[in-house]
C-alpha positions as CSV (number, residue, x, y, z in Angstrom):
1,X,89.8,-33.4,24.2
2,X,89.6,-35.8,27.3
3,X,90.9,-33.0,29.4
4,X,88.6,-30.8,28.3
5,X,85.8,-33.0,28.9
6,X,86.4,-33.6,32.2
7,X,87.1,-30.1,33.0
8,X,83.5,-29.1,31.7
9,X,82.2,-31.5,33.8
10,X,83.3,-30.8,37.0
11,X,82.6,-27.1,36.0
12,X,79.4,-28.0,35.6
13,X,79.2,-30.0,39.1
14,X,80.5,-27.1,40.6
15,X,77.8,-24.8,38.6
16,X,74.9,-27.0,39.8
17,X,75.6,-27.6,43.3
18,X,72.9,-25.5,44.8
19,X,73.2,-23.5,48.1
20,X,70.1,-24.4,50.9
21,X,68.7,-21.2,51.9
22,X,68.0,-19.8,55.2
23,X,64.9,-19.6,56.9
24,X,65.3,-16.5,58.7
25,X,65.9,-12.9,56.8
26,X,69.5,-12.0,57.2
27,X,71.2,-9.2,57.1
28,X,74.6,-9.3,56.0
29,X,77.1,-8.0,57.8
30,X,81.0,-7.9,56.6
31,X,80.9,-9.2,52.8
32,X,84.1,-10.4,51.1
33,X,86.3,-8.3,48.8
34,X,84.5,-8.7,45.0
35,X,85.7,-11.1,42.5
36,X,84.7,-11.9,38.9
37,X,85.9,-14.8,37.2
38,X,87.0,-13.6,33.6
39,X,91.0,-13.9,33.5
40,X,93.5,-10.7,34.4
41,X,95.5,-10.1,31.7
42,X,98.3,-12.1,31.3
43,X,101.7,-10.6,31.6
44,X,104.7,-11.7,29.4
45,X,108.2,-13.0,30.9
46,X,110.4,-9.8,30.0
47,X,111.8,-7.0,31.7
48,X,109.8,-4.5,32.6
49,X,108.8,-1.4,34.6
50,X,106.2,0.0,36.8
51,X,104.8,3.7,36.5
52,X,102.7,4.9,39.2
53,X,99.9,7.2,38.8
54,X,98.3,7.2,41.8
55,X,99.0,5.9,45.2
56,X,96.0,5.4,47.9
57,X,94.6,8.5,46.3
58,X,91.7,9.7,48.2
59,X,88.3,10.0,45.5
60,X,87.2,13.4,47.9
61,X,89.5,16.2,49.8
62,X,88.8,17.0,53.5
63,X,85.9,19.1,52.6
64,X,84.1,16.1,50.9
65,X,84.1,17.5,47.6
66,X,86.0,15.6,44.6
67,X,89.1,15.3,43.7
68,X,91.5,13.6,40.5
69,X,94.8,12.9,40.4
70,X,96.6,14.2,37.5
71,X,100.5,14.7,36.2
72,X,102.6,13.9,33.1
73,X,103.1,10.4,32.0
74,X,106.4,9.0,30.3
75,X,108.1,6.2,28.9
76,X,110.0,4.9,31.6
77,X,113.6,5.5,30.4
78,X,114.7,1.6,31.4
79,X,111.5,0.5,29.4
80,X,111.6,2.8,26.0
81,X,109.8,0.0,24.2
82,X,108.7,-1.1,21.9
83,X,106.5,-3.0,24.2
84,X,105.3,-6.3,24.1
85,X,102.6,-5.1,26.4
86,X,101.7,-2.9,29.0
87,X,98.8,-3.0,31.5
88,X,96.9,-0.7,33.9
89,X,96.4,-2.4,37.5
90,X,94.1,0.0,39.8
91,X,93.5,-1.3,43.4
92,X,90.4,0.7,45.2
93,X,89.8,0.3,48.8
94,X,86.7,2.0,50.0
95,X,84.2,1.7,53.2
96,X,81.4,3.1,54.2
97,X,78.1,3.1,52.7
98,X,78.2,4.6,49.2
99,X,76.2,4.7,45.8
100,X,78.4,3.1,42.2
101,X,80.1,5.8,41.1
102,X,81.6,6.7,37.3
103,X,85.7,6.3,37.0
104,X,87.8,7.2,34.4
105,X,91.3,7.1,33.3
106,X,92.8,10.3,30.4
107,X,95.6,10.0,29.0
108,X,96.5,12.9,26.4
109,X,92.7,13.6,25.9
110,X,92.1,10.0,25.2
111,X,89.7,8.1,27.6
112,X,91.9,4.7,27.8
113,X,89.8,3.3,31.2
114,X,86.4,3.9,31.7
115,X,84.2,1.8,34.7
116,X,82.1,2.2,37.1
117,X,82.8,1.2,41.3
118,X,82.0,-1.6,44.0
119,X,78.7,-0.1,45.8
120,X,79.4,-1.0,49.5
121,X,76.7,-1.3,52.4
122,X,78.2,0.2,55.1
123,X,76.4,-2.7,56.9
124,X,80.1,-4.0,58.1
125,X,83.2,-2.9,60.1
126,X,85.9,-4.2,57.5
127,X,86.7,-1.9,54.3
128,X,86.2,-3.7,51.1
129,X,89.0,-4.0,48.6
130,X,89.5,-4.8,44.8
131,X,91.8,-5.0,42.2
132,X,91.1,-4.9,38.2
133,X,93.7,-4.7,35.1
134,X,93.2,-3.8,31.7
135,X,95.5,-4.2,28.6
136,X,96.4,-0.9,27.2
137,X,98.8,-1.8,24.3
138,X,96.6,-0.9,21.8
139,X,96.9,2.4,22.8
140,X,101.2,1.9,22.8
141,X,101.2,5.1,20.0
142,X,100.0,7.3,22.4
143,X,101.9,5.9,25.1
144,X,105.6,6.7,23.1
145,X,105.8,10.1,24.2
146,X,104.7,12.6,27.5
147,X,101.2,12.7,28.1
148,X,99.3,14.4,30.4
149,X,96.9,12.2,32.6
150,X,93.6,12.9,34.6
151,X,91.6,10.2,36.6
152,X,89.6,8.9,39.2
153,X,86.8,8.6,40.8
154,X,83.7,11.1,40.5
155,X,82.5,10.5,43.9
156,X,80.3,12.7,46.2
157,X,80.0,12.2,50.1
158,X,76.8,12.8,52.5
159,X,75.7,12.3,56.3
160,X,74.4,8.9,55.0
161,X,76.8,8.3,51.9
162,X,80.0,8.4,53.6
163,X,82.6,6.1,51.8
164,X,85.7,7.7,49.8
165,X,87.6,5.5,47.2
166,X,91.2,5.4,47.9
167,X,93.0,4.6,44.7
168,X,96.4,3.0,43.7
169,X,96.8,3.3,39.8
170,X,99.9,1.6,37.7
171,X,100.8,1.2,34.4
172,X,103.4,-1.5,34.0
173,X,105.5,-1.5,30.5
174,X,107.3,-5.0,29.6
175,X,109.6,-4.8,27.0
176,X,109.6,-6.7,24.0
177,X,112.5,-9.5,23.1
178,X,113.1,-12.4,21.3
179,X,110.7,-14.7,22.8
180,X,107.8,-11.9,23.8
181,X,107.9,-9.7,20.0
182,X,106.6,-6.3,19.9
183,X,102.8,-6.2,20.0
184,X,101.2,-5.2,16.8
185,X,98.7,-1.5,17.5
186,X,97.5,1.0,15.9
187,X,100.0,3.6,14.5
188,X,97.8,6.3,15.8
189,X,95.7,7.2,18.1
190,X,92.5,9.7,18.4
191,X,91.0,10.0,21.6
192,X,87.8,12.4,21.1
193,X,87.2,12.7,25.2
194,X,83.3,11.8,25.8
195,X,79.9,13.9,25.8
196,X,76.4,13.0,27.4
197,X,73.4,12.5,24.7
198,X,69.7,13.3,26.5
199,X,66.7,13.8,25.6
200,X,66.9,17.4,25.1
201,X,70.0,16.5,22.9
202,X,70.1,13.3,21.5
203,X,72.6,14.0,19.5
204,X,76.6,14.7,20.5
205,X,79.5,15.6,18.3
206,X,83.2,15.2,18.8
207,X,85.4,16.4,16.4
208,X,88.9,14.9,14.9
209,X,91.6,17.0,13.5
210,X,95.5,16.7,13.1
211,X,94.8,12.6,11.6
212,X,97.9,11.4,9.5
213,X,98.0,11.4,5.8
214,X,98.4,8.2,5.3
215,X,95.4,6.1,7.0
216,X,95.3,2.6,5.5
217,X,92.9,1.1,8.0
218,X,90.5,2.9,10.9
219,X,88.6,1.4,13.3
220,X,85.8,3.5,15.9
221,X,85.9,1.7,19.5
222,X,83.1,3.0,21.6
223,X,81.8,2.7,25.2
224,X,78.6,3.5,26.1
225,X,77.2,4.1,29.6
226,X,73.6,4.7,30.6
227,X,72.7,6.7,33.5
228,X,69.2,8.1,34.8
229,X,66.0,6.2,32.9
230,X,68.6,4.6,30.7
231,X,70.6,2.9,33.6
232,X,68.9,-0.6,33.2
233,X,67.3,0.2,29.6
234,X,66.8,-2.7,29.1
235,X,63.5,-3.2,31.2
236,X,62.3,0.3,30.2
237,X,58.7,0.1,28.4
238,X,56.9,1.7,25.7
239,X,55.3,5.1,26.8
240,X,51.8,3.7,27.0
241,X,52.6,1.1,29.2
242,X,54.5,3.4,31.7
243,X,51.5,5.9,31.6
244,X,49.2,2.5,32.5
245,X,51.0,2.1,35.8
246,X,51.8,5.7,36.8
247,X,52.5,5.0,40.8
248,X,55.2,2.5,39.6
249,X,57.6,5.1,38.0
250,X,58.6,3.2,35.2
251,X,60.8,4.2,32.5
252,X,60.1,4.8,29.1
253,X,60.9,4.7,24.9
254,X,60.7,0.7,25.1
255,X,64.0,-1.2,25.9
256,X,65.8,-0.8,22.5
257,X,68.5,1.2,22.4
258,X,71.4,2.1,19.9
259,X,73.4,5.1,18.5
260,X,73.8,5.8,14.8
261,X,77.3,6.9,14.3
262,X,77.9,9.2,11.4
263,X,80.9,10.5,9.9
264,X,81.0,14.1,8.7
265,X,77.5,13.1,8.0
266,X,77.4,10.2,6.4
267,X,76.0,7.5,8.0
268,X,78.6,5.1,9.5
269,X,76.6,2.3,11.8
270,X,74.9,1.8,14.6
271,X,76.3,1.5,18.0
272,X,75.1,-0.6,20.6
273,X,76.5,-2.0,24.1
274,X,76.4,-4.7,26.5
275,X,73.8,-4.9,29.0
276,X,76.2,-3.3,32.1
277,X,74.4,-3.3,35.2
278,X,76.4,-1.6,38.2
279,X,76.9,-2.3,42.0
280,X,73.9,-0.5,42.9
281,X,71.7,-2.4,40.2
282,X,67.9,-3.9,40.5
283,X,69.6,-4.7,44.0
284,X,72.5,-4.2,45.6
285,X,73.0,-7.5,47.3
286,X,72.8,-9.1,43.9
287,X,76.6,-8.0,43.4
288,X,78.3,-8.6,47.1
289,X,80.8,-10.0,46.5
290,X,80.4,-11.4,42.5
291,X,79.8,-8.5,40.8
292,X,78.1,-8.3,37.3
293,X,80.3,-8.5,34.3
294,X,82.6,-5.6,32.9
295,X,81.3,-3.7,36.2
296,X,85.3,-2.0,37.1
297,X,85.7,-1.8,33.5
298,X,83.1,-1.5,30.7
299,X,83.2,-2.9,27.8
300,X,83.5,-1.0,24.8
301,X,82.6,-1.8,21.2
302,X,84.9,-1.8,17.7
303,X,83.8,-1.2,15.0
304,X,85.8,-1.1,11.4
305,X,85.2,1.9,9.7
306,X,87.9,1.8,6.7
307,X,85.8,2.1,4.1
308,X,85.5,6.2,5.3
309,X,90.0,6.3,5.5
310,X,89.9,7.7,2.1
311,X,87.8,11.0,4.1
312,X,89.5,11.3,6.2
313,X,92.9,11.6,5.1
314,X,92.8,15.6,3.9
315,X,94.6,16.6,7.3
316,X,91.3,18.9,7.9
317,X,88.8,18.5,10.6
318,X,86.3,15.6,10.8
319,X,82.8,14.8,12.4
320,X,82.3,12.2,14.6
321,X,78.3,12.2,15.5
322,X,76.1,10.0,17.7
323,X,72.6,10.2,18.0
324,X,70.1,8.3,19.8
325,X,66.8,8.1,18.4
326,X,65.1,6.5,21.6
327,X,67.0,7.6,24.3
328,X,65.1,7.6,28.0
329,X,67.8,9.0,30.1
330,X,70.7,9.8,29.5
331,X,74.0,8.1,27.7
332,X,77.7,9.1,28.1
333,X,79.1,8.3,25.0
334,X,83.3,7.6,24.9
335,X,85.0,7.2,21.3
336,X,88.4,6.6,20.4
337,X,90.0,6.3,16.9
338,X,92.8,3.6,16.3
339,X,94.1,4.4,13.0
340,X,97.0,2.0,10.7
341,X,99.1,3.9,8.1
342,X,101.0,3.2,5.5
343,X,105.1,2.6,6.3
344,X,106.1,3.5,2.7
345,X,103.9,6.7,1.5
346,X,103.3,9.6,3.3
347,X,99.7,9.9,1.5
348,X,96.9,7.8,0.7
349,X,94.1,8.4,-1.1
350,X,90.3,6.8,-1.8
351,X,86.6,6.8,-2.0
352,X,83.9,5.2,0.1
353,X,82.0,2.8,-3.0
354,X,78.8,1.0,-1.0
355,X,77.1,3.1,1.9
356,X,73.9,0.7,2.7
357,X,73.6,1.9,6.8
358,X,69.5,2.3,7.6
359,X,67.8,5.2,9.3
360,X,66.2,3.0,11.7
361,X,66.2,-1.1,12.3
362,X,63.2,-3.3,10.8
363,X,61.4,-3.0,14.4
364,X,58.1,-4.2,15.9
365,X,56.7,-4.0,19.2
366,X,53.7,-6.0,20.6
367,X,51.2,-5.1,23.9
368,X,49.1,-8.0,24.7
369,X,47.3,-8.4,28.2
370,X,48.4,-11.6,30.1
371,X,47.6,-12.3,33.9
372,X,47.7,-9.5,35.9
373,X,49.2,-7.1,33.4
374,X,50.9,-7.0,30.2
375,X,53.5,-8.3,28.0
376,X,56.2,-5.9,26.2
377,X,57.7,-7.8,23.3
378,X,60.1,-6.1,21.2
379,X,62.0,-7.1,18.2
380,X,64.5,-5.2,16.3
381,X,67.2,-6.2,13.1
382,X,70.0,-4.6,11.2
383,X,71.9,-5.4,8.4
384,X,74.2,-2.8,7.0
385,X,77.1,-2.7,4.7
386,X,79.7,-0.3,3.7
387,X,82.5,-0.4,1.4
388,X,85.4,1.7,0.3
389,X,88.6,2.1,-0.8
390,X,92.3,3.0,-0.2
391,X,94.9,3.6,-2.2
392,X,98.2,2.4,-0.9
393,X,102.2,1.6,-1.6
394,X,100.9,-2.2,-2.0
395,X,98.5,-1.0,-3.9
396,X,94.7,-0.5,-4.1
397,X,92.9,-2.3,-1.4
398,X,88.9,-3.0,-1.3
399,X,87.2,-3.2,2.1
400,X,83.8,-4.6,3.0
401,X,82.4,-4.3,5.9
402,X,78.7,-6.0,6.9
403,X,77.0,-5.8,10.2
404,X,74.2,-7.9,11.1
405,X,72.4,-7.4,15.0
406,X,69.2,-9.0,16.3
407,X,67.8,-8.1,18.8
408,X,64.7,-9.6,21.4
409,X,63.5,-8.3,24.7
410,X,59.9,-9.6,25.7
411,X,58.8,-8.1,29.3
412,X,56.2,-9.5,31.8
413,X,55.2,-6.1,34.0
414,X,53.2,-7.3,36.4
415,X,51.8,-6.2,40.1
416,X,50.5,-2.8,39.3
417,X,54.0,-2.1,37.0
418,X,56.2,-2.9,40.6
419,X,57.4,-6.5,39.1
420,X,59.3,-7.2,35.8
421,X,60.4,-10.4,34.2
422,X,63.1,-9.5,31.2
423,X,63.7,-11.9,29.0
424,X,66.4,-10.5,26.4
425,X,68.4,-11.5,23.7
426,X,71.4,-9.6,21.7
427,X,73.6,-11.1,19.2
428,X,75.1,-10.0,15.5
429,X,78.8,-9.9,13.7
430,X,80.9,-7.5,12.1
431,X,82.8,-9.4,9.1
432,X,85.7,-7.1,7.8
433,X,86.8,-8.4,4.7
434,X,90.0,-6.4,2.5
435,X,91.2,-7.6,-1.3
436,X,94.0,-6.2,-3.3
437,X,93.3,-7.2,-7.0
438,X,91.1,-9.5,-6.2
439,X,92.9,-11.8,-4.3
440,X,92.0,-11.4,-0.4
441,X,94.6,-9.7,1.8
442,X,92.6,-9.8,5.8
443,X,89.5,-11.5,6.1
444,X,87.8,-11.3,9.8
445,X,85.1,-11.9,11.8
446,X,83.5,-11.1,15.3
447,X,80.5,-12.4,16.6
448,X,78.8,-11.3,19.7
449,X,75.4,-12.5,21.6
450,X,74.1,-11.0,25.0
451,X,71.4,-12.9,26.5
452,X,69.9,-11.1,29.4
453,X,66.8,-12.3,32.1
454,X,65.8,-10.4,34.8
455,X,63.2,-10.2,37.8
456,X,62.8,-7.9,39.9
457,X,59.6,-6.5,42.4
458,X,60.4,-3.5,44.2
459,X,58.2,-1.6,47.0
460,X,59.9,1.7,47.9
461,X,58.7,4.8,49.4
462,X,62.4,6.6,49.5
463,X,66.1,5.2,49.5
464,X,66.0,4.6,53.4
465,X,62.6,2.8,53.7
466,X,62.1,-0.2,50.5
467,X,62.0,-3.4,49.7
468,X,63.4,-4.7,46.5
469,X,64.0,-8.3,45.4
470,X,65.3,-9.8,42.1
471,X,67.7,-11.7,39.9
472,X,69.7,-11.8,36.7
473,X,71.2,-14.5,34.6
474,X,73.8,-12.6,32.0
475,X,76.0,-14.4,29.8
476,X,78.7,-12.5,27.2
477,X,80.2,-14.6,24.5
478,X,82.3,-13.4,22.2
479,X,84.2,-15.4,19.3
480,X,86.6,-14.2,17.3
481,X,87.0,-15.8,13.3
482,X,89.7,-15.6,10.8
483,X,89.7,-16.9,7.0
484,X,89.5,-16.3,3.3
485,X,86.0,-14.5,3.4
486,X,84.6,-18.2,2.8
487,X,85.9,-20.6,5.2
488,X,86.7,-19.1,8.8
489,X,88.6,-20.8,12.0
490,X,88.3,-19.1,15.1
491,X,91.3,-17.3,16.8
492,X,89.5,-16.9,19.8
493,X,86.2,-17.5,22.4
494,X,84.7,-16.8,25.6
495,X,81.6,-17.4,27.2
496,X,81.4,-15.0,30.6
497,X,77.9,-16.3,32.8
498,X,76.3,-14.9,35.9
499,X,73.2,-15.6,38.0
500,X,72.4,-14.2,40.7
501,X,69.7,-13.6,43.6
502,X,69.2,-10.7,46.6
503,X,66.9,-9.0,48.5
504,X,66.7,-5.9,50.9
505,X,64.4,-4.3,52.9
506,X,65.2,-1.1,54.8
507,X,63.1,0.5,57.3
508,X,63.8,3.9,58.3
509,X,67.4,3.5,57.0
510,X,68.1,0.5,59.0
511,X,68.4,-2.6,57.0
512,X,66.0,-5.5,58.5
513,X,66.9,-8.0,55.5
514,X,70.1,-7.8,53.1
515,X,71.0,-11.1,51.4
516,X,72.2,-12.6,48.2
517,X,74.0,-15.6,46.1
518,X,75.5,-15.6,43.2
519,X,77.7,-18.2,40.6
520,X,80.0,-17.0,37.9
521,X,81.7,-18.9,35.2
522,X,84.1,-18.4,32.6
523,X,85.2,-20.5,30.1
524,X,86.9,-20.3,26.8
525,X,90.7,-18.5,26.1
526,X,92.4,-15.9,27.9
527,X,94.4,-13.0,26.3
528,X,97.4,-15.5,24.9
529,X,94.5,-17.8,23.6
530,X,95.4,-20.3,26.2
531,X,92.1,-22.1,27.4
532,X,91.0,-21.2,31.1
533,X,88.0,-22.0,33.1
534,X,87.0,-20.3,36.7
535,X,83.9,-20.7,38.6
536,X,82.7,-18.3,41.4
537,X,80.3,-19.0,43.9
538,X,78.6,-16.6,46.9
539,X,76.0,-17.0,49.6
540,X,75.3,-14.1,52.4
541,X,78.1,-11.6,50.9
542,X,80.7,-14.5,51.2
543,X,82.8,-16.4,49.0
544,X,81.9,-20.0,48.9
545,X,83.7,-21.4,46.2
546,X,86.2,-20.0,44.0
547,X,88.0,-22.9,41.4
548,X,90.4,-21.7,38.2
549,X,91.8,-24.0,35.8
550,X,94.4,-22.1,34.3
551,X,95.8,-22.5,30.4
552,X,98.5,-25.4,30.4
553,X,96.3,-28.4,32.4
């Protein structure tokens, strides 16, 4: 406990420690490659071998127009598994100036990686490099046999947006042993690709078939990724307002967003997402080199769906839909199934018993006048429950699932609509709790908050003459509980923070001002529940200090 004490404090010297700014507009120049300061995953001490799946491959052929890499993927025959683990590590250099850009990563129709790029300047001579990892052993099931892979990045080229991602892409299987035990995943695994919901079509279906026989637990993971008006959704406004301030362009349908998931009809949940903001986002210099969190790889969403297993264990086709009742732009929506069955029965069987999952949240919204504008407020809560069961070899086992979210976004939009201040806040749980004969079998909890401010003022006649300036302060903390479905002790937590500052002007495509800070800080557990701390700081696109206090100290 002493260690730890002292730990949070010199974090918090090191968090505190403010930067003196310069007097004079700057324009940055070379910026340093980008870091974030959430832990890689870790990798276990056991044989193992690496796969390659693409090496410097170039995001657009000669003619500018893009390009994927693509081949058949398979179980390395000195690593046949099982698998303790196996991770993806992509490396992407790129320079020139360029927008963020959408990447993705398919493995036998399943969408394993999805993320979005660095956004770099062009302003500098040196190419900007960056590495990211991501754990793929849940998805070991589909990983068994040949698959055939697509990926990379969607990227498009200009006379002024010249910069082509070269990507190196590996997937690295260690094999399990006595001391490193084969990870416990899914049995199967559905990967239903990904569809765009708009306006025009708020609603997008994907369809299952082929699901085994013998489901004894289903979960639904699910990325979401806004695009167009729906980008930065969460400083969208109600129509009215928008219509008040016509020259400012703002966006509307107010800032709540979420996607009711149904299966083959039936009303499942209510998905929702983390507050992603890309490279490009409310300013650009805001994210050189710290870049906001889950940027190279967003973060997706699970959500327990057993008490629908009994459905879905006919062997016919199945459902999946997502609709968006508010949507302002436009959402790419990514599902996956990761399904458990049962060892000893080739069939299982059951019924969904409690179906309590609302149309629409409890909502209000408020428009009141404050100096020199108005004030957005928005509130929003759900609370829904379903509950099923499944009839097994160990018998027949009850699941209950409850989801609670509330939700708070209150926006000053000041200076003719040109100047927001976003203060947010996201939080809820999804308790999972399974009985066989009354006795409880798995009892489990996740809890999730999002707190999100923003500012940002922006003066912009087109993307080569503007000024824009703002910050954001995002935090992610996510805590993970286990118990009887009374008492619970946590397995594992994290608390991810960010706050950042930047500013640009351009005049006639020539940048007069481009600068930003930023500080990052992670503490809580990595992936082996080891506790680890790093902090991050950045002034002018450089890296100012950069302290980790790995697990073990």
């Amino acid at each position: 406990m002493r260690i730890f004490t002292i730990v949070l404090s010199l974090v918090l010297t090191w968090v505190f420690a403010g930067a003196v700014a310069s007097a004079a507009p700057i324009v940055e120049g070379d910026t340093d490659n980008p870091v974030t300061a959430a832990p890689g995953v870790t990798r276990p001490d056991s044989p193992h071998c690496s796969v390659t799946l693409a090496d410097a491959f170039r995001s657009n052929a000669a003619d500018g127009s893009p390009q994927f890499y693509e081949g058949t993927l398979a179980p390395p025959k000195a690593c046949p598994g099982p698998w303790a683990k196996v991770v993806m590590d992509q490396t992407v250099t790129v320079s020139g100036r360029q927008y963020a850009r959408i990447g993705d990563l398919r493995i036998g129709g399943t969408e394993v990686w999805w993320g979005t790029t660095e956004e770099p300047s062009g302003e500098g001579h040196r190419p900007i490099t960056y590495h990211f990892d991501k754990d793929l052993t849940p998805y070991s099931a589909l990983l068994r046999t040949p698959q055939p892979f697509h990926g990379g990045i969607e990227n498009y080229n200009s006379a002024i947006y010249t910069g082509v991602y070269a990507q190196t892409v590996t997937l690295t299987y260690y094999q399990a042993d006595r001391k490193h035990p084969a990870a416990v995943t899914p049995d199967h695994v559905a990967g239903l690709g990904h569809a765009d919901a708009t306006p025009a079509a708020p609603t997008v279906h994907f369809g299952a078939q082929g699901l085994p026989r013998n489901i004894t637990r289903a979960y639904l993971e699910v990325t979401l990724e806004g695009h167009a008006c729906d980008e930065q959704w969460f400083d969208d406004v109600p129509d009215a307002v928008a219509a008040k301030y016509p020259p400012a362009g703002l966006c509307g349908k107010g800032p709540y967003r979420e996607a009711n998931f149904a299966i083959d009809g039936a009303s499942a949940g209510s998905a929702f997402t983390f507050p992603h903001i890309y490279s490009g986002g409310i300013v650009p210099q805001l994210w050189r080199p710290v870049v906001a969190i889950d940027t190279f790889s967003l973060h997706a969403e699970t959500y327990d769906v057993t008490p629908f297993a009994g459905r879905l264990v006919d062997g016919g086709t199945h459902d999946f839909s997502f609709s968006f009742p508010d949507i302002g732009g436009e959402f790419t929506v990514v599902p996956t199934l990761l399904l458990y069955t049962d060892k000893n029965a080739t069939q299982t069987s059951g019924a969904l018993t409690q179906h309590d999952v609302a149309a629409a949240p409890a909502r209000q919204e408020t428009v009141e006048d404050i100096s020199g504008g108005v004030n957005v407020t928005v509130t929003a809560k759900r609370h829904d429950v379903t509950a099923g069961y499944v009839d097994t070899s160990a018998g027949r086992v009850y699941t209950r699932v409850e989801r609670t979210r509330d939700y708070r976004n209150s926006d000053d939009v000041t200076g003719g609509g040109f100047t927001q201040h976003v203060v947010q806040a996201d939080a809820g749980q999804q308790t999972s709790v399974s009985t066989v004969d009354g006795r409880v079998r798995s009892a489990d909890r996740h809890t999730w908050s999002y707190p999100l401010t923003t500012d940002a003022t922006a003066n912009i006649t087109d993307d080569q003459n503007l000024r824009i300036s703002g910050s954001v302060d995002m935090t992610k903390i996510l805590g993970d509980l286990t118990g009887d479905g009374r008492t619970w002790r946590p397995v594992r937590a994290s608390r991810e923070w960010l706050a950042s500052s930047g500013v640009l002007a351009r005049t006639n495509g020539v940048n007069t001002e481009a600068d930003g800070r930023s500080k990052t800080l992670f503490t809580g557990t990595d992936d082996r529940g080891r506790p680890y701390f790093h902090y991050v700081a950045s002034e002018h696109g450089l890296i100012t200090e950069n302290r980790e206090l790995p697990g073990g100290r």
